[in-house]
C-alpha positions in Angstrom: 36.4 -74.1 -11.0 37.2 -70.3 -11.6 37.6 -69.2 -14.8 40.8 -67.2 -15.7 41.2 -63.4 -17.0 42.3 -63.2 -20.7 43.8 -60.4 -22.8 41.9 -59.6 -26.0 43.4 -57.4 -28.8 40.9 -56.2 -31.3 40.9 -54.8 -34.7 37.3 -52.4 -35.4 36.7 -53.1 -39.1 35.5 -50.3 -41.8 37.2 -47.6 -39.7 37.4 -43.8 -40.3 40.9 -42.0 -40.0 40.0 -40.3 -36.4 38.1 -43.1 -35.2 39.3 -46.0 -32.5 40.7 -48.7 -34.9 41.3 -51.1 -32.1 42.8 -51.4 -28.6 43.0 -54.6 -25.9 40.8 -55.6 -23.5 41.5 -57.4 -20.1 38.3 -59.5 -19.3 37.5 -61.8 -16.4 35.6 -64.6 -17.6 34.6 -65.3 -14.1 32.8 -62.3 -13.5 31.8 -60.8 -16.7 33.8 -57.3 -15.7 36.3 -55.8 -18.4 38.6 -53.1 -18.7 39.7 -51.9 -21.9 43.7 -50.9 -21.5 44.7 -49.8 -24.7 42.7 -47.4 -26.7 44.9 -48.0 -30.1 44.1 -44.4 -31.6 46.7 -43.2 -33.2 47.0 -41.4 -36.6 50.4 -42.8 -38.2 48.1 -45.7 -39.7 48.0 -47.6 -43.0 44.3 -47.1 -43.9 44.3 -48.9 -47.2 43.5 -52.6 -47.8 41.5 -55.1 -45.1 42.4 -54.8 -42.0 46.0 -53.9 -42.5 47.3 -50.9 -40.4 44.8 -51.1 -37.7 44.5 -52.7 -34.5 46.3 -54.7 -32.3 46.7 -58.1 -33.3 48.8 -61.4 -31.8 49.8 -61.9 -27.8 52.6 -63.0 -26.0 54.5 -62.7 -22.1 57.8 -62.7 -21.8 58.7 -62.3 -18.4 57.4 -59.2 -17.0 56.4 -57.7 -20.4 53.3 -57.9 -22.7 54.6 -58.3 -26.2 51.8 -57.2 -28.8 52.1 -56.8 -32.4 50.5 -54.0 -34.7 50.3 -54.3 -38.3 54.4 -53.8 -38.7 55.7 -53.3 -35.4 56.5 -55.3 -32.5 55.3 -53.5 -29.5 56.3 -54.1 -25.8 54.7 -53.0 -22.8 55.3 -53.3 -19.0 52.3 -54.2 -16.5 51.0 -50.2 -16.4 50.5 -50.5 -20.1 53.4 -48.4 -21.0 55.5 -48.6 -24.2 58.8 -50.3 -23.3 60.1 -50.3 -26.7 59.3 -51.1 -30.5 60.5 -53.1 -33.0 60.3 -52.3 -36.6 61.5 -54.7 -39.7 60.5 -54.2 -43.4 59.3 -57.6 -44.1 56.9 -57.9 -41.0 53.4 -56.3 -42.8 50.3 -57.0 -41.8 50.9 -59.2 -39.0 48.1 -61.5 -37.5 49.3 -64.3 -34.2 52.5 -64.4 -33.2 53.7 -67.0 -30.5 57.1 -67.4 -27.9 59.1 -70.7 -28.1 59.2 -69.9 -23.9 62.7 -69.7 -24.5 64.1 -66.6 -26.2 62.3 -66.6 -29.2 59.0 -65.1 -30.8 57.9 -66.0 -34.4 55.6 -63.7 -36.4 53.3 -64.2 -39.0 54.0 -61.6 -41.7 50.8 -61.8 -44.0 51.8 -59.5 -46.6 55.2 -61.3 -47.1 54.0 -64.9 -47.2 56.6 -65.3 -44.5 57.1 -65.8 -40.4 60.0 -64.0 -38.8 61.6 -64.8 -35.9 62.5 -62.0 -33.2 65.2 -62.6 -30.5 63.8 -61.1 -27.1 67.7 -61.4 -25.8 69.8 -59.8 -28.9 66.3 -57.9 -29.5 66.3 -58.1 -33.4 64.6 -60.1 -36.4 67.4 -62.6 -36.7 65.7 -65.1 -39.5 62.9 -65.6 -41.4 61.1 -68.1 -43.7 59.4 -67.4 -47.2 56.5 -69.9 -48.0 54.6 -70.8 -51.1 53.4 -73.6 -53.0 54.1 -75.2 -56.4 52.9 -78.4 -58.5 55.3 -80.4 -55.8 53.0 -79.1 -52.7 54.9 -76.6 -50.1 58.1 -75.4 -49.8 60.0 -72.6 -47.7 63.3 -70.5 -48.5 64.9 -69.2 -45.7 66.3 -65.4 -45.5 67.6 -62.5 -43.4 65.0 -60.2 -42.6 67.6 -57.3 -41.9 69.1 -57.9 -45.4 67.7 -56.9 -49.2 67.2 -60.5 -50.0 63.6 -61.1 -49.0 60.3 -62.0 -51.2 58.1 -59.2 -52.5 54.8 -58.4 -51.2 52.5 -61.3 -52.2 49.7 -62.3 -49.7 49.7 -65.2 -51.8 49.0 -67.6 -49.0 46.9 -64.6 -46.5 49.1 -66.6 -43.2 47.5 -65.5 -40.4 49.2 -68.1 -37.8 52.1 -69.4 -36.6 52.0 -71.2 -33.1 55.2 -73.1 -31.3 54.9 -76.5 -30.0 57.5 -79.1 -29.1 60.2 -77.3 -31.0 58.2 -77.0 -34.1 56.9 -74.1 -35.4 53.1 -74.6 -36.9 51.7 -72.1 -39.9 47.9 -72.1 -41.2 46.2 -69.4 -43.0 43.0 -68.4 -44.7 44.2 -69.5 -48.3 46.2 -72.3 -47.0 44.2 -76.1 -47.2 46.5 -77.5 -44.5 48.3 -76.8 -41.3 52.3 -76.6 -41.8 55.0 -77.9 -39.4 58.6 -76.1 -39.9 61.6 -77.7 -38.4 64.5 -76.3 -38.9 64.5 -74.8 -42.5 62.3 -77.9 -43.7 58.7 -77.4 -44.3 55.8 -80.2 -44.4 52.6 -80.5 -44.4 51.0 -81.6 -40.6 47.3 -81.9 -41.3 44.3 -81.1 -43.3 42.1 -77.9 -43.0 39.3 -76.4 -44.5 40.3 -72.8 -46.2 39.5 -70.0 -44.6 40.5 -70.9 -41.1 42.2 -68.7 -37.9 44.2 -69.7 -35.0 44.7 -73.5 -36.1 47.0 -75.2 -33.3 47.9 -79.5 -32.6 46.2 -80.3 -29.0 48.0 -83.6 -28.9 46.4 -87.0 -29.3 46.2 -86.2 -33.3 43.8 -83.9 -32.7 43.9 -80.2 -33.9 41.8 -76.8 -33.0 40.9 -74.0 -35.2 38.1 -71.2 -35.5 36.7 -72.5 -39.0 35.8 -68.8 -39.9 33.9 -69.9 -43.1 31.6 -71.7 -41.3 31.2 -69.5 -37.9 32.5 -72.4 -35.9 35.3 -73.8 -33.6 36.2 -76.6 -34.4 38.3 -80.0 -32.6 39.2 -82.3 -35.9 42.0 -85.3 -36.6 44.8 -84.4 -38.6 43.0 -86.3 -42.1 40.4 -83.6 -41.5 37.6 -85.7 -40.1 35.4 -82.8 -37.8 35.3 -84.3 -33.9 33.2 -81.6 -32.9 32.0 -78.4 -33.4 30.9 -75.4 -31.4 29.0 -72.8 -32.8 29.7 -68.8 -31.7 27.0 -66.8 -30.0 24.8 -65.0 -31.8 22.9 -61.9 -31.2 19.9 -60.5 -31.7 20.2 -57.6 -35.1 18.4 -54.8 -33.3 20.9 -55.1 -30.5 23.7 -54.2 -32.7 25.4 -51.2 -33.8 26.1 -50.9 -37.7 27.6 -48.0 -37.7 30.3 -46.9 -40.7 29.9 -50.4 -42.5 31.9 -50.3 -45.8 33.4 -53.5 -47.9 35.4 -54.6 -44.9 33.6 -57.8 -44.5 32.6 -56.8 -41.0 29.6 -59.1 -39.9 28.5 -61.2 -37.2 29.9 -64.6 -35.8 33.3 -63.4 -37.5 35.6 -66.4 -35.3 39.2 -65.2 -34.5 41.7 -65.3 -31.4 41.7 -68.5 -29.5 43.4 -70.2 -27.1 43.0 -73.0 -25.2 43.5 -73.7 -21.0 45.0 -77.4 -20.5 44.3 -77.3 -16.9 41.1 -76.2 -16.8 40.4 -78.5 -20.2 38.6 -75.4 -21.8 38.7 -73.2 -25.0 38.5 -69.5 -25.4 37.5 -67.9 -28.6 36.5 -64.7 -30.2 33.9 -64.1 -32.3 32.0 -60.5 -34.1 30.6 -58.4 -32.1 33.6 -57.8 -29.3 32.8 -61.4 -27.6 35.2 -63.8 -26.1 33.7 -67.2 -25.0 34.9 -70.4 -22.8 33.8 -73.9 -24.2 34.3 -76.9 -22.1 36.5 -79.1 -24.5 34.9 -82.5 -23.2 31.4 -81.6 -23.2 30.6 -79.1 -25.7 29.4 -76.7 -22.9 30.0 -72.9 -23.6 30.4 -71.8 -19.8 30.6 -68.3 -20.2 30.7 -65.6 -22.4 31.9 -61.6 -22.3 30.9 -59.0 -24.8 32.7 -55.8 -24.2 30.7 -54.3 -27.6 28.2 -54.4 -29.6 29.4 -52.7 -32.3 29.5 -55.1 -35.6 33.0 -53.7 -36.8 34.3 -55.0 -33.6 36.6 -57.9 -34.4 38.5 -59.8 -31.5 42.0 -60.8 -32.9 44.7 -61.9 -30.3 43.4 -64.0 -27.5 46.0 -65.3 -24.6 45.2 -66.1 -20.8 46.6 -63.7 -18.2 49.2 -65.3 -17.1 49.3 -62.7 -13.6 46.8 -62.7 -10.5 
């Protein structure tokens, strides 16, 4: 079996303005050998809050392009890495994942906003959106027009950090959200249990789900009720190895799990984890069959993870 290459998009916690805040990374997993194709230096940044303005963050391809989001920008590139275009809306804020339907559409997860938006890749604008929250009657979603002046405020009430699309439903999860959500349509409900602080959480079929339980510095296969199938734990490195350099309050530390996705025909998972490493477990046996670190630097925090889908 030969493993595939995979686009990583980092984010480099506790950052200086002038430093590298984050790029993307094309890694073989076969051979170990990476390239690092976007050097995301640029000075028009947010630099307050977590995270926030820097990095790149969630993947997808849509036909010949590379669609990658910033912080509140959709950005799309061709196959030399060169901006295309951009895509700006004022209720898209601290985006994490975002995910294409494979038809014409890409949802985004819009942190700040408590919301996803939906992009059009034909008509090439933010065409819907869908507020979410929750009450003493459990969750609940108002739809709005992201071009209009009728959105929510900023909240991060929920911290969403994914939305992923799967037989016509769209799926949200997030580090202050106890479950994964299905939305269909404008309806929201509630598709199975997490634990809290979780990334990347997406159905695998056969009632089975897959997330990176950060809290824990795990993957994790579980059943929809929450029971845990199994678990598979991040490498871990050696302290002297590792760089420390410009640690601040930005929660930048070790076996931090984020970016995932998983390779039906192969039956394996790819995941991120703090420092800069992207790993493949064998879903059936547990197995991690290879790993890639492209830094060693602790701030280094993988964030969008997708297979290349081009030889």
């Amino acid at each position: 079996m030969t493993l595939p290459k995979v686009l990583m998009t980092d984010v480099i916690r506790s950052t200086k303005q002038g430093d590298s805040h984050g790029g993307a990374y094309l890694i073989d997993m076969e051979t170990g050998v990476f390239e690092q194709v976007l050097d995301w230096n640029a000075v028009e940044i947010d630099w307050e809050g977590r995270g926030m303005g820097r990095g790149l963050r969630g993947i997808c391809f849509v036909g010949e392009h590379i669609y990658i989001a910033a912080s509140d920008e959709l950005f799309v590139f061709d196959r030399n890495w060169q901006i295309v275009k951009s895509f700006k809306c004022k209720f898209l804020h601290h985006c994490h994942e975002i995910s294409f339907d494979g038809d014409r559409c890409i949802y985004l997860s819009s942190t700040s906003f408590d919301s996803v938006l939906r992009f059009d890749v034909v008509d090439e604008l933010f065409d819907r959106a869908w507020w979410i929250g929750v009450g003493k009657s459990g969750f609940g979603t108002r739809a709005y027009d992201p071009e209009g002046d009728e959105g929510p405020p900023k909240a991060d009430t929920l911290h969403i950090n994914q939305v992923f699309v799967a037989d016509g439903a769209v799926f949200v999860s997030g580090v202050g959200m106890p479950a994964m959500l299905r939305l269909v349509g404008d309806s929201i409900e509630v598709y199975a249990k997490v634990p809290q602080t979780t990334h990347n959480c997406q159905p695998m079929g056969d009632g089975l789900i897959v997330m990176n339980s950060t809290g824990e510095d795990r993957l994790v296969i579980a059943y929809r009720r929450g029971k845990v199938m199994k678990r598979f734990a991040y490498p871990k490195y050696d302290e002297s190895a590792m760089t420390f350099t410009g640690i601040g309050d930005d929660h930048a530390r070790q076996g931090f799990g984020r970016g995932l996705c998983v390779d039906d025909e192969r039956g394996l998972l790819f995941v991120g984890s703090s420092p800069g490493t992207v790993s493949a477990f064998d879903r059936s046996s547990g197995e991690m069959v290879a790993s890639v670190n492209v830094s060693m630097d602790i701030r280094n925090a993988p964030h969008g993870l997708e297979i290349w889908p081009w030889s």
